[in-house]
C-alpha positions in Angstrom: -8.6 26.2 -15.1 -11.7 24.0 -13.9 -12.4 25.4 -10.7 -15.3 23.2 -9.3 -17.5 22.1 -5.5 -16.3 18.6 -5.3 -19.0 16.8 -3.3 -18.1 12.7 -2.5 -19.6 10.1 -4.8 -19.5 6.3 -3.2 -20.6 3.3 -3.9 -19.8 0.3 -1.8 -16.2 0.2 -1.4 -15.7 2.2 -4.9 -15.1 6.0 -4.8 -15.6 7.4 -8.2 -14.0 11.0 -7.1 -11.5 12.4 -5.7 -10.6 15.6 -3.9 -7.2 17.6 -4.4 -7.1 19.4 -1.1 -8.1 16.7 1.0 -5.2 15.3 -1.2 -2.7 17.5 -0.3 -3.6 18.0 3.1 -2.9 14.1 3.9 0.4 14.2 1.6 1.1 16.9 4.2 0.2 15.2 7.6 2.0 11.8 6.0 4.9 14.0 5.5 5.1 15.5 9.3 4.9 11.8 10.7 8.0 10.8 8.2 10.3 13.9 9.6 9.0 13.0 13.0 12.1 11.8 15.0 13.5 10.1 11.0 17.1 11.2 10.7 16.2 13.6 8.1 18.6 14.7 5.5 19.1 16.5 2.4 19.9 15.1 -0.6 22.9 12.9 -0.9 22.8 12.0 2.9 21.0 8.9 4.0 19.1 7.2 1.6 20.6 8.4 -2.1 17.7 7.2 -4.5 14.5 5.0 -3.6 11.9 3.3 -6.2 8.2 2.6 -5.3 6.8 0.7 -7.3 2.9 1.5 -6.4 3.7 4.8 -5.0 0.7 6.7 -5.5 -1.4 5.4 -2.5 -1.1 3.7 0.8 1.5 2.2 1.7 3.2 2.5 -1.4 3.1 6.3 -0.7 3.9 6.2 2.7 7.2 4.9 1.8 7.9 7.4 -0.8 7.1 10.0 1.4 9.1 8.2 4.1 12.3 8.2 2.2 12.3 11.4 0.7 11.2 13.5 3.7 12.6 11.1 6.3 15.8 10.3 5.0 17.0 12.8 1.9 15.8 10.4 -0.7 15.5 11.3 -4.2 12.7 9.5 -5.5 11.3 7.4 -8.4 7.0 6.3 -8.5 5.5 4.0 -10.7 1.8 4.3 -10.9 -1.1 4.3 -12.9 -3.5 6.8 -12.0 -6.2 9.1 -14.3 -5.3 12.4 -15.0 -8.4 14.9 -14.8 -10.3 15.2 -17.8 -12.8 18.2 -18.1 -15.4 18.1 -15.2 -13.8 14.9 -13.8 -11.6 14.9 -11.1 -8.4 13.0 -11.4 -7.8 10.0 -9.2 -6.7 10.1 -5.5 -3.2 8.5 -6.4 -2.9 11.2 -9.1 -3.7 14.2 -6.5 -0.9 12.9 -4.2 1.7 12.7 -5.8 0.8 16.3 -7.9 0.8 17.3 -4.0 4.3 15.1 -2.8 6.2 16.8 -6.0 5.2 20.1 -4.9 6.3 19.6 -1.7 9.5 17.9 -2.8 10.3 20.9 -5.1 10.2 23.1 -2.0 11.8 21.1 0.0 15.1 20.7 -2.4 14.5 17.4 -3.8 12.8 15.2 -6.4 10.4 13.1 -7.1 9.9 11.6 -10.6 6.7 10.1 -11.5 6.4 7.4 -14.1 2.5 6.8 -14.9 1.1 4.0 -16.7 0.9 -0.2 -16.5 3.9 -1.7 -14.2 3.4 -4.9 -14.7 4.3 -4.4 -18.5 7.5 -4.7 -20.7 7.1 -0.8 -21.7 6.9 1.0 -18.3 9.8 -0.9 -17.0 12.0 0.3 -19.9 10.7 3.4 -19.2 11.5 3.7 -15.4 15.0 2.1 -15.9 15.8 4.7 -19.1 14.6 7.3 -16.4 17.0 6.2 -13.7 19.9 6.1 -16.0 19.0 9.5 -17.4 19.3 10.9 -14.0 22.6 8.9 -13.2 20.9 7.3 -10.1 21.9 3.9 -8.6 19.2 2.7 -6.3 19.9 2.3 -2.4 15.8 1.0 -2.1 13.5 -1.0 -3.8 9.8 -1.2 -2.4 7.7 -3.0 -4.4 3.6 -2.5 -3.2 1.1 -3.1 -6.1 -2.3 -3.9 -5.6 -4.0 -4.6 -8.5 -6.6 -6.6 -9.4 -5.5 -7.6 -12.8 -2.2 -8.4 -14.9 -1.5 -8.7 -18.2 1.9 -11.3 -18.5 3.8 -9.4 -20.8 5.6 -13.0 -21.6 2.6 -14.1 -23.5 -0.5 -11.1 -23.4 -2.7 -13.4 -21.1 -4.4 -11.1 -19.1 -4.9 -12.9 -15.3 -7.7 -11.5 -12.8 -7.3 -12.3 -8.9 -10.1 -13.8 -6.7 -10.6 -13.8 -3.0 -12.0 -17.0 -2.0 -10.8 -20.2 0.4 -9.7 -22.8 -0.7 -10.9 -26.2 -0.5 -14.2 -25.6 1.2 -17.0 -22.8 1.4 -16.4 -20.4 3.9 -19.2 -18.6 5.9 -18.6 -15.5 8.0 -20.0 -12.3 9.4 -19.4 -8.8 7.1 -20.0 -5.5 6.7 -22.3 -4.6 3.7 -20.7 -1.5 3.0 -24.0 -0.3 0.8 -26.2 -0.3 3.6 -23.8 -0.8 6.5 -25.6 -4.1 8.2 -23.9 -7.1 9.3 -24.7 -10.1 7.6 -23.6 -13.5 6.6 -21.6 -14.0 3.8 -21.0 -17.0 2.1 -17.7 -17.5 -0.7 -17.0 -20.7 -2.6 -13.9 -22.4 -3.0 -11.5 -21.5 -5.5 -10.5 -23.6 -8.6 -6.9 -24.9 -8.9 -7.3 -21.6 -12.6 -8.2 -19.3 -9.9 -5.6 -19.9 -7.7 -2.8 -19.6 -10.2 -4.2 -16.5 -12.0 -4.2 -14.6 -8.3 -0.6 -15.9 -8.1 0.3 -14.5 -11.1 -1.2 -11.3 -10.3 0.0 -10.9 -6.5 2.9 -13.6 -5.9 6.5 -12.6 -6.4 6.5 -13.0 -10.2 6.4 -9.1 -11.1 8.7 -8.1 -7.7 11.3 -10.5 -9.4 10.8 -9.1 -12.9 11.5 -5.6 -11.2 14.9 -6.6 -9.3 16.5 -8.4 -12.0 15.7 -5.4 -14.5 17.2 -3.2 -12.2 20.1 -5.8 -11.3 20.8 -6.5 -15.0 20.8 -2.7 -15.6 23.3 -1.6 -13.4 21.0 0.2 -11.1 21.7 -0.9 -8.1 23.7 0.7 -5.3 25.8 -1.1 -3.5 24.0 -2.6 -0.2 20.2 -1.9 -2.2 17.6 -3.7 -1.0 14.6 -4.2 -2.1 11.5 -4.7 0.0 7.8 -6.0 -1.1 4.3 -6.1 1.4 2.4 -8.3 2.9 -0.4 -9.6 5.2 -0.9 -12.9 7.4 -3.3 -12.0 9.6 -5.6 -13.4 12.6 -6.6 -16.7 12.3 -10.1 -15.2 12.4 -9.3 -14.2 8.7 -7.3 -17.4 7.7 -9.8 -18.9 5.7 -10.1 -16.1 3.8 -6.5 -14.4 3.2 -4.0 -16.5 4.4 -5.5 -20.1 3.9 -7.2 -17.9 0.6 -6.1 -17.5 -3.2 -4.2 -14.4 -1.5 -2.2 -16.6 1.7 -0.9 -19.1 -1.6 0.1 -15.8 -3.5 1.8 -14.1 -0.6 3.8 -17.7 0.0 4.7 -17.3 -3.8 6.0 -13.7 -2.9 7.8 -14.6 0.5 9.6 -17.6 -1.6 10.7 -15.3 -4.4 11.8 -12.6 -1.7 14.4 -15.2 -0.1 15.4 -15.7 -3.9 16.2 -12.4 -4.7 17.7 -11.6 -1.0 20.5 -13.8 -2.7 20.6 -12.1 -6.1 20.9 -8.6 -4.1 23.9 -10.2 -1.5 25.9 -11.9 -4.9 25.4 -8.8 -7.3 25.7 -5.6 -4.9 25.8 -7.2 -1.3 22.0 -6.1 -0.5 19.1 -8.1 0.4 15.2 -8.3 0.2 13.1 -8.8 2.7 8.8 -9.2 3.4 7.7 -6.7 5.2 4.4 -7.9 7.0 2.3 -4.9 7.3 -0.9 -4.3 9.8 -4.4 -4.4 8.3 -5.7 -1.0 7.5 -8.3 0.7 5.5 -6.7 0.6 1.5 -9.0 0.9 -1.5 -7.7 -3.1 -1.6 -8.5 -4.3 1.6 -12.1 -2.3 1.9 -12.7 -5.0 -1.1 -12.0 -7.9 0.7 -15.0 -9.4 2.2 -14.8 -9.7 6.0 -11.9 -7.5 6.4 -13.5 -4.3 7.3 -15.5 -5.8 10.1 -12.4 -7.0 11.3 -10.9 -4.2 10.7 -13.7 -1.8 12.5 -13.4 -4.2 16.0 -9.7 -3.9 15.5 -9.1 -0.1 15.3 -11.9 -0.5 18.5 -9.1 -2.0 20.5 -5.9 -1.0 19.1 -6.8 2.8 19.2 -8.3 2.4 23.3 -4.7 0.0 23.9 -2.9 3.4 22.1 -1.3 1.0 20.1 -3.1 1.6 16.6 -0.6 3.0 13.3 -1.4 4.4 10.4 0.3 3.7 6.9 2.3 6.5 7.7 2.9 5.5 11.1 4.0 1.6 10.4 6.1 3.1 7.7 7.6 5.6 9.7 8.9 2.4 12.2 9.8 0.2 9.3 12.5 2.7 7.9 13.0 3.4 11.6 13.6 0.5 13.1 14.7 -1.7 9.8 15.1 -0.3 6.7 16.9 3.5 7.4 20.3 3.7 7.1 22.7 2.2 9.1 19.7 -0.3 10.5 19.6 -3.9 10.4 16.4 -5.6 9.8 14.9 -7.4 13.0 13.2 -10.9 11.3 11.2 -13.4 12.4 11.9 -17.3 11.6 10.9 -16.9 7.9 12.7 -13.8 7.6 10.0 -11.8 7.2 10.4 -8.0 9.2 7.1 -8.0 11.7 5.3 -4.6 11.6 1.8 -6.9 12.5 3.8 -7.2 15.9 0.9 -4.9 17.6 -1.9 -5.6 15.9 -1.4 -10.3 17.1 -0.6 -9.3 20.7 -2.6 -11.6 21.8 -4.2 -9.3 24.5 -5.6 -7.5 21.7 -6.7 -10.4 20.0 -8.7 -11.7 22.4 -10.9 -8.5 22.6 -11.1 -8.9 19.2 -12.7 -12.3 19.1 -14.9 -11.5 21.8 -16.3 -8.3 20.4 -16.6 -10.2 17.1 -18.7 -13.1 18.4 -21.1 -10.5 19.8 -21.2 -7.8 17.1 -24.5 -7.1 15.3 -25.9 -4.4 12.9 -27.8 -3.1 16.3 -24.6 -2.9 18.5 -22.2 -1.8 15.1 -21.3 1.6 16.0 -21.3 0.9 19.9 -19.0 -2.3 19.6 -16.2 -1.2 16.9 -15.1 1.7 15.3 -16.8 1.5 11.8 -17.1 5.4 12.2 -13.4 5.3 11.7 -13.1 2.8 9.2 -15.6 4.9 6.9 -13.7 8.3 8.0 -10.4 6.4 7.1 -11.7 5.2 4.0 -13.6 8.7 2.8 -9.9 10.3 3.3 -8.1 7.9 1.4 -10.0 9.8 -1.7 -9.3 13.5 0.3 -12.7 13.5 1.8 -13.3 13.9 5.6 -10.1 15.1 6.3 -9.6 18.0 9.0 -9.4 21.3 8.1 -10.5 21.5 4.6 -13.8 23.7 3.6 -15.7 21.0 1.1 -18.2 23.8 0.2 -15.4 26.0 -1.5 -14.6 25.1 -5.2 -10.9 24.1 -6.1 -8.7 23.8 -9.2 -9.1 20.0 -10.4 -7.0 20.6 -13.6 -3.7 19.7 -11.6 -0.9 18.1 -13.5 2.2 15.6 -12.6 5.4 16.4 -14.1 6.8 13.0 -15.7 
């Protein structure tokens, strides 16, 4: 037992704590919006078996929580997250998915937790032993890592991402997150290394690794498919995503997607698709310079428009409207499903341009909703979140079952 007060420690855009109430209390909300009006089943009935690969956090657990509560799923995360070790709290991811097992348990169904490096050789084995063990064949595939690193476990290099433009230096307003001003923020151009070590890390390189394990396996059921996240983007952020090191990753991705759409139709008569998500507060785009100024004037907008989703919201469409059973996915002309659809209405864009053209550290608070931004992000770690008394100490020691 470590019973413990857990009070919030934060620098910048790094939380070095978590909180296993506030955990479990969004696992729980999450879980209400994926039974909302889902075709929930029990096991066996709609979705048989789902893999998320990054399922601990975000949107990766929005769609673990998604298929299992929403649609019967038994289901399979691979994650690395720190367990709690004496007086130190385990990570957020770890917290969640100790919470989503619990509540799968009482709920009739499963979730398995692999924990450790999914990029590598080992945990792969692992997951696809695991599978067979269990004698399930895989109806989905969602593939949502955000890592900042990758070690190629063809040759041990390890690669680091970058977010910079490419070409020229780019110059923009931002958020300091320490201090919470708006300033001016200037990032150089990436070199040709940079660019290909953040493909390596965030293209389609491990997605593909993934599906043809699983493919070559046997693991696949019959109409499986496999789905893997993304981000375009105003062109307000262009320079900086999609123009970026990131925009020539995520083309990598969307190209090996349309590869593997034709693996999955040859081998079991599935497909993969690129799902292109909204922007929203994630420990990886809090990172990315710009992005939560952008993101502050756009929750302004979206939230006063009524049109403004959550992970668990946009994932709760996307296995509505595309991915749930008996659904066909809607596509644009690159084949790519659309859940950004809301957030480039081009109403909504325009206020967004013309708040950000006028915002200042003076105005901040008045002109977008950073309040919610730093609520959102506070709760990603189970701080912040309604209902839960932060003076009371809780158990920390919680475990996973693997």
């Amino acid at each position: 037992m470590s019973m413990q007060v857990i009070a919030e420690r934060i620098r910048g855009f790094i939380c070095l704590n978590a909180h296993p109430t506030g955990c479990a209390a969004n696992v729980d909300a999450e879980i209400a919006v994926a039974q909302q009006g889902a075709a929930a089943g029990t096991p066996g009935t709609g979705l048989g078996a789902a893999l998320v690969i990054g399922g601990s956090t975000g949107y990766g657990l929005s769609s673990l929580l998604s298929a299992v509560f929403g649609y019967g799923a038994q289901g399979t995360a691979v994650c690395l997250e720190r367990p709690p070790q004496r007086e130190r709290t385990a990570s957020a991811g770890w917290y969640n998915l100790a919470a989503s097992q619990r509540r799968a348990r009482s709920a009739g169904r499963e979730i398995a937790v692999i924990n450790g490096d999914a990029f590598s050789g080992e945990i792969k084995d692992q997951t696809l032993a695991r599978l067979k063990q269990a004698g399930r064949k895989l109806d989905l595939v969602v593939y949502s890592l955000a890592a900042p690193k990758r070690v190629d476990p063809s040759d041990g290099v390890t690669y680091s991402s970058v977010l910079k433009p490419l070409g020229d230096s780019y110059r923009s307003k931002s958020i300091n997150l320490g201090n919470e001003e708006v300033v001016e923020v200037e990032i150089g151009p990436a070199s040709e290394a940079e660019v290909e070590a953040t493909r390596k890390v965030m293209g389609g390189e491990d997605f593909a690794a993934w599906v043809h394990a699983l493919a070559e396996a046997d693991l696949l059921a019959p109409g499986c498919r496999a789905v893997a996240y993304s981000y375009i983007g105003p062109a307000l952020t262009f320079p900086i995503y999609r123009s970026g090191t990131i925009g020539r990753a995520k083309e990598d991705l969307e190209k090996t997607t349309a590869e593997l759409s034709a693996l999955l139709a040859a081998r079991v008569g599935g497909a993969a698709y690129v799902s292109v998500n909204k922007a929203l507060v994630t420990q990886a785009s809090s990172a990315i310079p710009v992005v939560p100024l952008y993101i502050s004037l756009l929750f302004k907008v979206m939230k006063a428009a009524g049109t403004h989703e959550g992970t668990a919201q946009q994932m709760a469409r996307l296995f509505r409207d595309h991915l749930g059973p008996g659904r066909q996915p809607r596509t644009d002309g690159e084949g790519r499903i659309r859940l950004d659809d809301l957030e480039l209405a081009p109403d909504i864009q325009e206020q967004v341009t013309a708040l950000w053209d006028q915002v200042t550290t003076e105005n901040l608070s008045a002109l977008s909703d950073y309040a919610g931004f730093r609520t959102d992000f506070r709760k990603l770690f189970g701080f912040e979140v309604p209902g839960v008394d932060y003076a009371l100490p809780v158990e920390t020691d919680i475990s996973i079952s693997t």
